[in-house]
N, C-alpha and C positions, 0 to 999 in steps of 0.2 A: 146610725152613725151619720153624722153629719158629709155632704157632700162639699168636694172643695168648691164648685163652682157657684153656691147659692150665695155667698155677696156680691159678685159680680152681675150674675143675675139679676137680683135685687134691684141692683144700680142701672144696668139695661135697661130694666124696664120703665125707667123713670122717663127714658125716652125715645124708644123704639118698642116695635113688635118683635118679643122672644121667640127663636124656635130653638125647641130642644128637641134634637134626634139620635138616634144613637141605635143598639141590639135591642132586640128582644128583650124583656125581662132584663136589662139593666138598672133599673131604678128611676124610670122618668117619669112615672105616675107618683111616685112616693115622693121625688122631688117637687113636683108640681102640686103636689099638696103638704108639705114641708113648709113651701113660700108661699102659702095661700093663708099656712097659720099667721103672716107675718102680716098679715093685714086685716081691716077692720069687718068690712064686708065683701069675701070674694066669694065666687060665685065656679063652680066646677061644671062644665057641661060635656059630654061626653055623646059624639055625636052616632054613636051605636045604640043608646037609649032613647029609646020612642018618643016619653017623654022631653027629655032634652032637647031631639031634634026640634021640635015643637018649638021649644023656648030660641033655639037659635034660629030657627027659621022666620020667624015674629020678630026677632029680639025681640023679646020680651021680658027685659033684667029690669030690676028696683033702678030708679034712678042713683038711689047710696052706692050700689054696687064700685068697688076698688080695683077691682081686679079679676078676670074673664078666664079662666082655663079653657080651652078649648083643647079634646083630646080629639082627636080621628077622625077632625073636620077636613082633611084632603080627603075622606071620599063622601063630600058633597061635592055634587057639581057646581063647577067654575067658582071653587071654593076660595083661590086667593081673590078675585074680585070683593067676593062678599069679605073677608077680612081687610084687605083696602076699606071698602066701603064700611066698614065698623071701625077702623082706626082712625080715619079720614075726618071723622063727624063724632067723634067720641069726645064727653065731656073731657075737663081737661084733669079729671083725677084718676080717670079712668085706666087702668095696666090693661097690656094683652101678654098671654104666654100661650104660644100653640106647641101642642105636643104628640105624640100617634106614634105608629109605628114605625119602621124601620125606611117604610117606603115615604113617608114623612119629605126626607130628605131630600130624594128623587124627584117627587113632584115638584118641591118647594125651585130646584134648580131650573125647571122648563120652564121660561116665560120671564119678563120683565117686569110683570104690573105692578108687583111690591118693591122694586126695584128703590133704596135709597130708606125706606119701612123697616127695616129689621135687622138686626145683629143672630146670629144662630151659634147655641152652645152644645157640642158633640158632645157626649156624654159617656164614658167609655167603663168599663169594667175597673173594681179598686186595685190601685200599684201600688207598690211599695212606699212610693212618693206621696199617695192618697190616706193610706192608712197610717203613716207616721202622722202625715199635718194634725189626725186626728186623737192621736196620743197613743198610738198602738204601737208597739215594736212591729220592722220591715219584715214581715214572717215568708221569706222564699221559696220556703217549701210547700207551705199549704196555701200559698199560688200559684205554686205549679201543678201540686195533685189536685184542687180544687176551683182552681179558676177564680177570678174577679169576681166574677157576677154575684151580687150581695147577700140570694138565697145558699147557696153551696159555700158559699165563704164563710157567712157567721153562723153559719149550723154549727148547734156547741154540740160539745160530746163531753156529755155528764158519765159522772163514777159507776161502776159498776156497784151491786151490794156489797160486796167483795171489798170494794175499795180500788179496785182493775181500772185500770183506764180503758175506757169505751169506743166503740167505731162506730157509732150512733152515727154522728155527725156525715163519716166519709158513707156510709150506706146511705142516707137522706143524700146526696153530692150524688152520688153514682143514679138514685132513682128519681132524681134531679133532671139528672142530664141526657136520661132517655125518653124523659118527656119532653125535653127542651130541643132535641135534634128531632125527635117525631112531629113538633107544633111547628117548626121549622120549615121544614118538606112537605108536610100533608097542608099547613096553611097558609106560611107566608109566601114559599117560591112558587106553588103553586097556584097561589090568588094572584103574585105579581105579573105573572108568565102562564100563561094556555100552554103548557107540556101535555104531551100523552106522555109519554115513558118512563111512567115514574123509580121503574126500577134502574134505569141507566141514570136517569140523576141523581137516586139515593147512591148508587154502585162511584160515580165518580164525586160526589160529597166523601164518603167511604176513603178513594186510593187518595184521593188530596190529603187528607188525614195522615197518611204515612207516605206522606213528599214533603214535608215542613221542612224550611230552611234547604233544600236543590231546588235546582233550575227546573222548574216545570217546562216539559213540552206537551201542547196540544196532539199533537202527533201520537206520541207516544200512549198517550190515557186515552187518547180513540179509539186505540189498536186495540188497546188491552180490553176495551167495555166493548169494541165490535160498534161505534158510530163514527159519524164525521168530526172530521178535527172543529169545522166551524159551531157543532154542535156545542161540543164541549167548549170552545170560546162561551159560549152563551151563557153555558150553565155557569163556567164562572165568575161571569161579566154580571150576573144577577146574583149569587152569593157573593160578589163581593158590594153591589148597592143594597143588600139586604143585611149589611153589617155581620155576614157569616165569617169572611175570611179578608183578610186586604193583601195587596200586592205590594212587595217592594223588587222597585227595577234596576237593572242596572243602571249607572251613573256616567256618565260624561258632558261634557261640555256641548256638545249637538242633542241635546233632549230627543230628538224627532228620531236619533238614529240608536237612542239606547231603548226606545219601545220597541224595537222592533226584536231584538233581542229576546232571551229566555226569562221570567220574573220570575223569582221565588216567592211562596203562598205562605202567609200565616193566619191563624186563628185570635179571632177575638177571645174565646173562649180557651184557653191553653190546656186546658183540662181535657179536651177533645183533641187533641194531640197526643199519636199512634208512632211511639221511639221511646229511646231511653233517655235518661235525665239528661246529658248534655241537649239532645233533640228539644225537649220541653223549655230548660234554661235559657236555649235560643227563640224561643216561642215568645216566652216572656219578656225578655229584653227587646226583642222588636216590639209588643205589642205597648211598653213603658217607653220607647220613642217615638212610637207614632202616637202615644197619645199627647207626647211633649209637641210635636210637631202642631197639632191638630188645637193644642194649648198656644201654642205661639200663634195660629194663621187666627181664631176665636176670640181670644180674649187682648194682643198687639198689634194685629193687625199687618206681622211678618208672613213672608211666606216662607213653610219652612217644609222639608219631604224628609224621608227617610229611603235610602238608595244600600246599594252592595255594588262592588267592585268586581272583576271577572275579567281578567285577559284570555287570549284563543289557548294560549299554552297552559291554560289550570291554574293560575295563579288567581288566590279570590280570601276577599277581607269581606266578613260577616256583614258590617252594616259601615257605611258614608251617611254622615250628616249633615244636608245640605240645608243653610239660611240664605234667600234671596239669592239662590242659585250657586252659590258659592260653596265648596266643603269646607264646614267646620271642623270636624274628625274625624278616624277613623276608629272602629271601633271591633274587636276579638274578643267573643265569649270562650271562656274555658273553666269544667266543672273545677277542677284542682292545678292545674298545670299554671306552674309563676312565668315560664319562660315565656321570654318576648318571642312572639309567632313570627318567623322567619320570615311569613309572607305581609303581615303587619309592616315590620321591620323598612322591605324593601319599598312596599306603596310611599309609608310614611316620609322614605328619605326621597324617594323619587319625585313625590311631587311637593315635598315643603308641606305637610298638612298635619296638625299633630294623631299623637296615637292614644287611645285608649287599650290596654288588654283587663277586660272586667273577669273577676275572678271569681266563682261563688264559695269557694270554700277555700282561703286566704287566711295567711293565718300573720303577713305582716304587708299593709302597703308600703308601696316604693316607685322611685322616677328614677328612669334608665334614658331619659330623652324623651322615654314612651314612660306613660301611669298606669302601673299595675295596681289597678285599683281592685275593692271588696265590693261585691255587688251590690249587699244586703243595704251598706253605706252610700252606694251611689247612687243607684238607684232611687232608694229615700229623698234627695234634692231635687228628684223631677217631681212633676205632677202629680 
């Protein structure tokens, strides 16, 4: 399936250095050779093979060479220099597109020397919004049991002899994705981070899982695993730069004073999400605006977050969408329920902001002031 971001891509590279980063096993090798087919002589080098390293460590490409992949050159040392110093002196038909892991990102942040060198396209698990551009019906459900990520997603599930519809597919997704939380822990968080305890990191990977969408406290997930609260900062201050889980925070007006506050945890992967369908629904619709967000700061160059609402007295609206600081909407996930959410209701009027209440199983949309909208529908128009 094609990916939405490869003409843009494309067009990048005509004149900057691309970094594509994103999960694990999301699709950025198959991308990065996707847009390799698109040119005459490109060249794939892959800085985990021996040989390879070789080749980049020489440069030693054909002059014709079009186009450079570099995959998992941040762990060569003082690796943005040498890509400065190959973009810098590079014929002038020359592409660069660097790619890697998860930690890709992290590194590429520390330092200035590519500074004004590159454009970066975050690469996220398929939405609703991704799979309609590419001519597929918005399938909501088997993105919430199976997740984005492109192996557990297009895993077909052929006829039984029978003629039976088959669970092929969800049994490939389930043995999927305990390889993918095992590759996870044992080699990304662990090569990003010197942990000894590896059973308290798995154990609070684990309760995050069934905290999706509440307020996470540090505190409280210390207590329960028996370490320090700062600990657990940690652990998830590095699943969330290992593309495991992102945070969304409260919202106000003093940014500096809504960190301080409680975040709610979602998964890239919704499918790794420990609740019932409404739990997972909200999984998905955060993880479909953060990718729009992440789609507006990449590809227009807006700054745009994904935020939640929360007064001291309980009062709290699912997701605030903020452009260049400002709230766009508000927004209320509900699996069947039309009624306008009481607490929607009041944010909405209180501060002037429109309302969204997303509905996944709608059987007529309508505008009450606030759009009760079809998810399947609306979704589909993001990203």
């Amino acid at each position: 399936m094609k990916r939405r971001r490869t003409d843009q891509i494309l067009k990048d590279l005509d004149s900057k250095i691309v970094f594509l980063t994103g999960p694990r096993q999301v699709g950025k090798t198959w991308l990065a050779h996707d847009i390799a087919r698109k040119f005459d002589h490109p060249l794939y080098l892959n800085y985990d093979s021996h040989g390879d390293r070789e080749i980049i460590e020489k440069e030693a490409w054909l002059d014709s060479t079009d186009l450079i992949v570099f995959d998992e050159i941040h762990k060569m040392p003082d690796w943005k220099r040498y890509i400065k110093g190959v973009f810098d002196t590079r014929p002038k038909k020359l592409r660069i597109l660097v790619t890697g892991s998860a930690r890709l990102e992290y590194f590429r942040q520390a330092g200035d020397s590519l500074s004004g060198r590159f454009f970066t396209h975050r690469l996220f698990p398929f939405s609703a919004g991704e799979t309609a551009a590419a001519g597929l019906a918005p399938d909501i459900d088997r993105l919430m049991s199976r997740g984005g990520f492109p192996e557990p997603f297009l895993a077909e599930d052929p006829p039984l002899s029978n003629g039976e519809p088959s669970l092929g597919g969800e049994t490939f997704a389930r043995r999927w994705r305990k390889q993918y939380v095992d590759g996870l822990i044992r080699e990304d968080v662990l090569d990003f981070e010197n942990f000894s305890d590896f059973k308290s990191l798995k154990l609070c990977l684990e309760l995050l899982r069934s905290r999706v969408g509440s307020p996470v406290s540090y505190l409280s997930i210390a207590r329960d695993i028996g370490i320090a609260p700062n600990t657990v900062k940690k652990y998830i201050h590095v699943f969330q730069e290992l593309y495991i889980i992102f945070i969304v925070s409260p919202f106000s007006e003093n940014i500096a004073r809504s960190l301080l506050k409680e975040p709610k945890i979602y998964f890239f992967d919704t499918a790794l999400v420990e609740g019932d369908e409404g739990v997972k629904f909200e999984n998905l619709v955060a993880l479909s605006l953060a990718k729009e967000a992440a789609a507006e700061e990449d590809l227009r160059g807006v700054s745009a977050a994904l935020h939640y609402i929360r007064t001291k007295d309980g009062r709290e609206v699912d997701f605030c969408y903020v452009r260049n600081g400002k709230a766009q909407y508000l927004m209320e996930t509900k699996l069947s329920d039309s009624n306008i959410s009481k607490n929607l209701h009041y944010f909405c009027t209180l501060y002037n902001i429109p309302g969204i209440q997303l509905v996944k199983n709608l059987k007529r949309e309508r505008q009450e002031g606030i759009e009760v909208r079809s998810a399947a529908a609306w979704l589909a128009e993001l990203e």
